[in-house]
N, C-alpha and C positions, 0 to 999 in steps of 0.2 A: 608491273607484276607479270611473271609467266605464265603461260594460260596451260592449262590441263588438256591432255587430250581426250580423255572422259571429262564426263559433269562432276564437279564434285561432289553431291549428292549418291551420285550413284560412286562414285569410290567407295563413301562412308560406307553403303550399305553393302556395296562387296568385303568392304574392310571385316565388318563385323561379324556377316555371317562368317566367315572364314574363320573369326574370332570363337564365336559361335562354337561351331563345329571344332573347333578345337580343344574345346571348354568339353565340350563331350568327350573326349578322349582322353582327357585329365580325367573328368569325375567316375568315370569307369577304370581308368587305371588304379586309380586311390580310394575309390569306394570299394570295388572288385577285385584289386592287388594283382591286372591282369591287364594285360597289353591285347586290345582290339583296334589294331587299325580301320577296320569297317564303320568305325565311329566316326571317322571323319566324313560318308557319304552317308549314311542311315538316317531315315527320317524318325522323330521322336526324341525323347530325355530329355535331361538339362542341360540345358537351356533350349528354346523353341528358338531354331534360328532362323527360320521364317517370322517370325516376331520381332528378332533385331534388328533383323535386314531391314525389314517396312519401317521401323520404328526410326533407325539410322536416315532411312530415305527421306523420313519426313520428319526430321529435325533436320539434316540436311538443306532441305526446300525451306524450311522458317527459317534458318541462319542466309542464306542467300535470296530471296525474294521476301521474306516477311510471313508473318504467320495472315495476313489481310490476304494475301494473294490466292487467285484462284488454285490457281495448280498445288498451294499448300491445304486446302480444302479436298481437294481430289485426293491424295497422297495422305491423306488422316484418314477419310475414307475409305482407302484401299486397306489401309493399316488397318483399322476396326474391322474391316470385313476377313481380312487373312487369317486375324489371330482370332477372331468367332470363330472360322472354320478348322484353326486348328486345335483348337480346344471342345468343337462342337463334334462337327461333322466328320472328320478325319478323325478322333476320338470314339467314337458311334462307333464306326466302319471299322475300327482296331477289335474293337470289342465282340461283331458279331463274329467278325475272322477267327478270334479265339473259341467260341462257342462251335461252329465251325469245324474246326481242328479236333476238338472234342468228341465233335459227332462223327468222324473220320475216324479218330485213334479206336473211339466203341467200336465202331459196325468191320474196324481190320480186325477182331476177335473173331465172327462168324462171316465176313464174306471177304473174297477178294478184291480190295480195293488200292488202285495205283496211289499212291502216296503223293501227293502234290499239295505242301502246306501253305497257307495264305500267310501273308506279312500282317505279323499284329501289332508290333509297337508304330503306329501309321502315327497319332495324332497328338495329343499333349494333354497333360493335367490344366487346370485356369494357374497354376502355380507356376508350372514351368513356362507358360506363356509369358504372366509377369515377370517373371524374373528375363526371358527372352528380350522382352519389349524396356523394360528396365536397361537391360545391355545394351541395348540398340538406343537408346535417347543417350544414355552416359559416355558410348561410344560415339555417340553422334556429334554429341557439344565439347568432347575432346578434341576428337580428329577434326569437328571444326574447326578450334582454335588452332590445332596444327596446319590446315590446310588456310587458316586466314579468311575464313567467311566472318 
């Protein structure tokens, strides 16, 4: 068999996120009837593709070493923690930035204030996580079979 010159594991998870972030640019073209190419680097929407990517990774590492093995322990691990944060804490930080923006658009009524908006769509719903993390296992155990793990 030919050897990869990346890991396969990390292929899948570049495969997906790309996937990913692509899936965002559909669901804004057809939900919004509106061409943003910015969707394909923007953090947030559907799909959480920080979600797939982990999630790819680590189906990835269980199709090639087993789900026993340490490094598939580590790599569930990181999985759970990425998608808490971006459902948690990168969600939190989207929300105060909006509140934020708010208090900026009021106070440019009575004083002068430079305009510099924070980025709100930072973090994800639990929904668009699962469904991230969803993409990323279904694209994991395909492009497994494609890739022969």
């Amino acid at each position: 068999m030919a050897s990869f010159p990346l890991s396969r594991p990390l292929l899948l998870a570049l495969g997906c996120s790309l996937a990913a972030q692509l899936t965002k640019f559909l669901v804004t073209l057809i939900g919004e009837g509106r061409v943003n190419f910015k969707r394909f680097v923007e953090l947030g929407g559907m799909p959480s593709s920080h979600s797939a990517s982990v999630a790819a990774l680590s189906t990835g590492v269980a199709l090639e070493v087993g789900v026993q093995s340490p490094l598939f322990g580590v790599t569930c691990f990181y999985s759970l923690m990425t998608m808490y944060d971006a459902a948690g804490i990168r969600r939190s930080a989207g929300k105060q930035a909006e509140v934020l923006n708010r208090i900026v658009d009021d106070l440019k009524v009575t004083h002068r204030v430079r305009e510099e908006r924070l980025l709100e769509l930072l973090g994800h719903t639990p929904f668009e996580v699962l469904v991230g993390a969803t993409f990323g296992v279904l694209g994991g155990l395909i492009g497994g079979h494609w890739l022969n793990l």
